[in-house]
N, C-alpha and C positions, 0 to 999 in steps of 0.2 A: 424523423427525418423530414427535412422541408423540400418543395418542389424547387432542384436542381439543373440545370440543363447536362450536366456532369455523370445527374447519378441515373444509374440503372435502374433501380425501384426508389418510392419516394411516398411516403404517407401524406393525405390531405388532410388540415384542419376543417371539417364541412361546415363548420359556422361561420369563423372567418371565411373562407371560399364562399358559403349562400350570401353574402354581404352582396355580392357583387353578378348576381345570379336573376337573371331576369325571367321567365317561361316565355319559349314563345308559344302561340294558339296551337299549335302541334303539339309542343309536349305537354301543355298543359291539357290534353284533350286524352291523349296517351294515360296518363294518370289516372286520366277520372273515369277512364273505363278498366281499368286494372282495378281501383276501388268498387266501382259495380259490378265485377267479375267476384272478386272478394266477400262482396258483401251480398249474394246469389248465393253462397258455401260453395264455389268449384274448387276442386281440389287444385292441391299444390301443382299438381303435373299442368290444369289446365288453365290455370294462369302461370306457369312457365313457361309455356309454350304461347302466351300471349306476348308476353316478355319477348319473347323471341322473334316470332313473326310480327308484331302490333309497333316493336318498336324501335326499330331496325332503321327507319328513316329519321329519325330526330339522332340517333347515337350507332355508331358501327357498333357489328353484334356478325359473329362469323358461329360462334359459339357462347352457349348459355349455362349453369351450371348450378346445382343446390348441392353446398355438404352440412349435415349438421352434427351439432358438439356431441362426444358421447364421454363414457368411462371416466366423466367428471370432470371436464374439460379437458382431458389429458389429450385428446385427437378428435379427429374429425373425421365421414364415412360419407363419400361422396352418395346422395341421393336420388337425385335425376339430373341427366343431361341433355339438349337438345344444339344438334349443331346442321349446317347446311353442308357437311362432308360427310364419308367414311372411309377407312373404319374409324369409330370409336377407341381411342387405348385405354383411355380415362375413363372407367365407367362405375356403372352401379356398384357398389359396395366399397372401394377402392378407400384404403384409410392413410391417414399422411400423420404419423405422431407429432403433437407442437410441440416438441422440446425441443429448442433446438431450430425453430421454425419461426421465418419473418410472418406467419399468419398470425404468431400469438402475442405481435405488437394491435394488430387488428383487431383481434379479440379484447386484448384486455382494455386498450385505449378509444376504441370504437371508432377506430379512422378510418378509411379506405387508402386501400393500396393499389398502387397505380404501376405496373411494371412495362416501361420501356417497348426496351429488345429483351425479348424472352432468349432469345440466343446469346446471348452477352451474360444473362442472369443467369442462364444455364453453366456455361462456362466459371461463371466467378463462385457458382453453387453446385458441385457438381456433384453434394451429397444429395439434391434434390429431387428423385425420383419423379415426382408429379411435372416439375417443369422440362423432366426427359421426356416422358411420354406424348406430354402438350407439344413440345418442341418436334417430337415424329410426326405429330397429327398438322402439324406446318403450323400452328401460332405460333405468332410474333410479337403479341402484348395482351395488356389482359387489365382488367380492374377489378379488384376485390370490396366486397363492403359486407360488414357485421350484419345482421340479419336479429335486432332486440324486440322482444315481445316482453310487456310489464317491466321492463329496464331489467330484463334476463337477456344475455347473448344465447341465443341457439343454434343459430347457425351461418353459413354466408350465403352469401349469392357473386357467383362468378360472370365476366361477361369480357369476351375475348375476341380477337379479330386476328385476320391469319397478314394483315402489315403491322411493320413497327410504327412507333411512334402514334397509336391512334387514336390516344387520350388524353385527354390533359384536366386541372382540376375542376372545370367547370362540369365535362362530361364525370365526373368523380359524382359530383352533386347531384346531377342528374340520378344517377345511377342507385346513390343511396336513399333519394328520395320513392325509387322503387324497390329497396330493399325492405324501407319502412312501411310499403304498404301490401307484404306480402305477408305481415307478420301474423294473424291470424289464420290464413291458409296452411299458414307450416304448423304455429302450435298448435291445431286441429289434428296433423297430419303425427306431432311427435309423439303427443298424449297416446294413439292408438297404436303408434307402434313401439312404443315405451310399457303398452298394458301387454299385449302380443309377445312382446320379447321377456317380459319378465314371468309371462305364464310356461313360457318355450323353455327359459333356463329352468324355474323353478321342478317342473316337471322332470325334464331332461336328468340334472343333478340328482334328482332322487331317486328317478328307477335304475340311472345306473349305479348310483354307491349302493342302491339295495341288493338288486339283483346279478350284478356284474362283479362287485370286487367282497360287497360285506361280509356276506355268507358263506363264502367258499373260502375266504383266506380264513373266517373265524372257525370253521371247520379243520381247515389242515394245521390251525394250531392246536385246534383240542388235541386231535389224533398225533400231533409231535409229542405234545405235554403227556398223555398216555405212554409213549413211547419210552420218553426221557425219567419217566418214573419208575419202568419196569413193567408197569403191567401187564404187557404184550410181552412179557421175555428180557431175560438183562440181555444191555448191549454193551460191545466191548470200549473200550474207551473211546476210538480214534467213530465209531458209532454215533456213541454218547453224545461226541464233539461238532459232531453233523447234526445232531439235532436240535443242539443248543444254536446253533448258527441259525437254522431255521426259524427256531421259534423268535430269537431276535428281530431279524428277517422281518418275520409275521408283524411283529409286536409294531417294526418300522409303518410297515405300509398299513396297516388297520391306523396310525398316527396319521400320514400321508392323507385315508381316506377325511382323515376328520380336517387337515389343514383343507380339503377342498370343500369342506361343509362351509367351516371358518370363511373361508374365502367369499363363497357365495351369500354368507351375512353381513361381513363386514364393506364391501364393495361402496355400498352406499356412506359407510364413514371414512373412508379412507386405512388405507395400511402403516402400519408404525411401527415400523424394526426395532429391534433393540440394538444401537449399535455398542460394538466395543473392539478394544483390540484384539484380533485371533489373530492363533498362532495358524495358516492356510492348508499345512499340508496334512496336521495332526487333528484339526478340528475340521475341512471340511472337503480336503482330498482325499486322506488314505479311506477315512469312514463312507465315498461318495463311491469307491473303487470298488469297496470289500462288498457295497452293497449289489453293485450289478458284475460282479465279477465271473458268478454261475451263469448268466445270461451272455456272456463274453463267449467264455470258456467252452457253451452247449454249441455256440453255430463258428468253434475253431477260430474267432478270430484273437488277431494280435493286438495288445494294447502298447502304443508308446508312451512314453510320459516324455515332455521336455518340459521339465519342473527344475526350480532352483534348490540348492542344499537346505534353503531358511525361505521362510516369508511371511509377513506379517501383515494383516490390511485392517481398518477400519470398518467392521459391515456387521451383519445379522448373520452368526455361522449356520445355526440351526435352518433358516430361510434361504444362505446362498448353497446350502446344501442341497436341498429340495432344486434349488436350481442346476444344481450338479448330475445330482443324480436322473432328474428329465430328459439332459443334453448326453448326458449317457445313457441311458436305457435306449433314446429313440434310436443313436447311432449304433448300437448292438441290432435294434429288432431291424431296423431299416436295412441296416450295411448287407454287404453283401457276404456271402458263407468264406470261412479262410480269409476274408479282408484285414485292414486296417484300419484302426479305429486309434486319432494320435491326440492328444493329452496335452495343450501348452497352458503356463501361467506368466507370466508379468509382469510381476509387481514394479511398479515405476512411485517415485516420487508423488506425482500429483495423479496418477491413477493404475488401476488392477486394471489389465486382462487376462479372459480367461476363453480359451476356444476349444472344442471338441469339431473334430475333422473323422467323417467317417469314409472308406471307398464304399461305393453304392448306387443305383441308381441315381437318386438327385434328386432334384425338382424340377422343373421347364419355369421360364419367370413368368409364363402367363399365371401358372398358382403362387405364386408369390405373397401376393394379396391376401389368400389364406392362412398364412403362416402368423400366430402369436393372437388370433382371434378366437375368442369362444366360441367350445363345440364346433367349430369351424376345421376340416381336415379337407389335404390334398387329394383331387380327385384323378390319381394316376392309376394304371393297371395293377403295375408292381407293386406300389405303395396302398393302395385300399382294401387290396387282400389282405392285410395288417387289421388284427385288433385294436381300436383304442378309441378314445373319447372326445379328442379335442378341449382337452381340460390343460393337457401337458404343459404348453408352448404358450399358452394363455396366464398359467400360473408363472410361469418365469416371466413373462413381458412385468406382472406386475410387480416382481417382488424385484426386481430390477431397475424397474419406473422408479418402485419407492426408495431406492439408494440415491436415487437421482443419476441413475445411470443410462446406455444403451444394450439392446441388444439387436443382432443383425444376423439375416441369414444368408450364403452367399452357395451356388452348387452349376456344377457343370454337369448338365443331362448325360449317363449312364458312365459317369467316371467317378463324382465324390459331393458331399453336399459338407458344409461347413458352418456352424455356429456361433461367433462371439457375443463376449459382454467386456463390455468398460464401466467399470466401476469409478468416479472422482475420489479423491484421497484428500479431504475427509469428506465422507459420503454429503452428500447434498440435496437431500429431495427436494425437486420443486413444487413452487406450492400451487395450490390447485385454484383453476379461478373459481371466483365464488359463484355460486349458485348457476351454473351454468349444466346444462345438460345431465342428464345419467349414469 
């Protein structure tokens, strides 16, 4: 998109644009103490906050901001922020998926983006979360610029002002010519917490499949399989039939533990469904039902289904299963006793949906941010009395990523939380940028 008077947001070309870009002795003074700050090893934060206060008189600057690339470009996890208001809404950890996201013309093309009237961008994007919260905190415009170290995108650099209209391409140039010279401060900063986080999962994943799921389900199969053979005593058919259910049961989630092994190997290559045409309700409804139905059934609640007679989609059954059975299980353990727990599908021409709605507590939006992150769980009263991992919600984000789909959480505090996924028909994964983050 070229600079418009018309449009709301608008990407700069920075070569063309620096054509015409002159430094005065300020900003060029500005610069070469961000490079001597850099080149001293201060961390990110403390050339951000140079950023901020150092250079504020050459370009408005109300707020300042680092996110960087993660889960293989697929999003972005805001890092630090420094602004001259509070509160903060937009903060640390805060992730914005790019699918679907004018950030991921930035990223792939390396422009900066220059937004307007953040209330006008709000309004014409109203799927966009990040410009709700900025738009509370009272900005009114904003400029974005790629953040590339060895010609790798890592991350951006934000920089925002609470009037409209407060930038234009030249300050664009400005701006990314400090994006470029932060690039060392952050790959310093991504390496260490790229090693950090991958000793956090790796450890994490393992003591819990060892000691939390492996052992104790492979246990209650031996003892069903003892059971189902006799040697404890014949059982009588309707017995038998219980225990064959079980060991199935068993047989599933000891599978389940190894799809989360799989998961945390393949990460780094990417995921690759197998798609084909299923038949929805016989390949990856009735089997998603049968599997948490006991877990229904124990805390009395009701399940609806508003399913159609037939349906048919293009996906990974065995994968959108696993995503079935997650968005079920949590809405059982979550929901509330004697609740309801209602069941819808979809199927539309150019795309599936699929929602599980449970009555329950909820979420509050400030956890929000939590939700579909690894090992990452809500820190509510009600809700972390609950056993589990943060594996669940994680695993569905991606096995849904890779259909090329969404998924979303949506909940009204201590009445009902609600899950969807959209699926495209024919599924579409997008492709990942290259060599971009972890």
């Amino acid at each position: 998109m070229t600079d418009s008077l018309s449009s709301v947001f608008y990407y700069v070309d920075p070569r063309e644009a620096a054509r015409s870009v002159a430094l005065t002795p300020e900003e060029s003074a500005a610069l070469e103490h961000i490079n001597a700050r850099v080149a001293a090893r201060a961390s990110v934060e403390e050339v951000i906050d140079f950023v901020f206060a150092g250079t504020r008189a050459i370009s408005p600057c109300d707020r300042v901001g680092l996110a960087l690339v993660q889960d293989g470009g697929r999003r972005v996890v805001s890092h630090y922020n420094r602004a001259d208001y509070e509160p903060l809404l937009l903060r640390r950890g805060y992730a914005e998926d790019l699918h679907g996201s004018s950030l991921r013309t930035v990223l792939e093309q390396r422009r900066p983006r220059i937004i307007r009237d953040l209330e006008r961008y709000q309004r014409e994007h109203p799927d966009s979360r990040s410009a709700r919260l900025l738009v509370r905190e009272g900005v009114r415009s904003s400029m974005t610029c790629p953040l590339v170290v060895e010609d790798r995108v890592v991350g951006l650099l934000f920089r925002s002002a609470r009037r409209a209209e407060a930038y234009d391409a030249r300050q664009a140039v400005l701006h990314q010519m400090i994006a470029e010279r932060l690039g060392q401060a952050v790959e310093k900063t991504l390496q260490i917490e790229r090693l950090a986080a991958a000793n956090r999962d790796y450890f994490g994943m393992l003591g819990f499949v060892t000691h939390e799921l492996r052992s104790p389900i492979a246990g209650i199969m031996q003892d069903a399989m003892l059971l189902e053979e006799g040697y404890l005593g014949e059982l009588s058919p309707p017995q038998r039939e219980r225990v064959s259910r079980m060991i199935a049961k068993g047989r599933y989630l000891l599978g389940l533990i190894q799809e989360y092994l799989d998961l945390a190997r393949i990460e780094g290559g990417g995921l690759k469904p197998a798609f084909r045409r299923t038949d929805l309700l016989g390949e990856v409804i009735e089997p998603a039902i049968e599997l948490v139905r006991e877990h229904v059934e124990a805390k009395g609640m009701s399940l609806e289904r508003r399913l159609p007679d037939a349906a048919t989609a293009e996906l990974d059954p065995e994968l959108m299963k696993i995503v079935l059975v997650n968005l079920l299980s949590n809405a059982a353990k979550y929901g509330s006793e004697r609740g309801v727990i209602r069941l819808t599908l979809e199927p539309r021409p150019d795309r599936l949906g699929l929602a599980v709605w449970n009555q329950g507590p909820g979420f509050p939006p400030s956890e929000q941010a939590r939700l579909f992150r690894k090992f990452s769980r809500i820190q509510t009263p009600e809700l972390s009395r609950q056993k589990g991992s943060g594996i669940g919600l994680y695993t569905c984000w991606r096995i849904v990523h890779a259909h090329g789909g969404r998924i979303r959480a949506d909940s009204e505090p201590g009445a009902w939380a609600e899950f969807a996924v959209e699926i495209p028909q024919p599924p579409a994964p997008p492709a990942v940028l290259e060599e971009m983050g972890a």
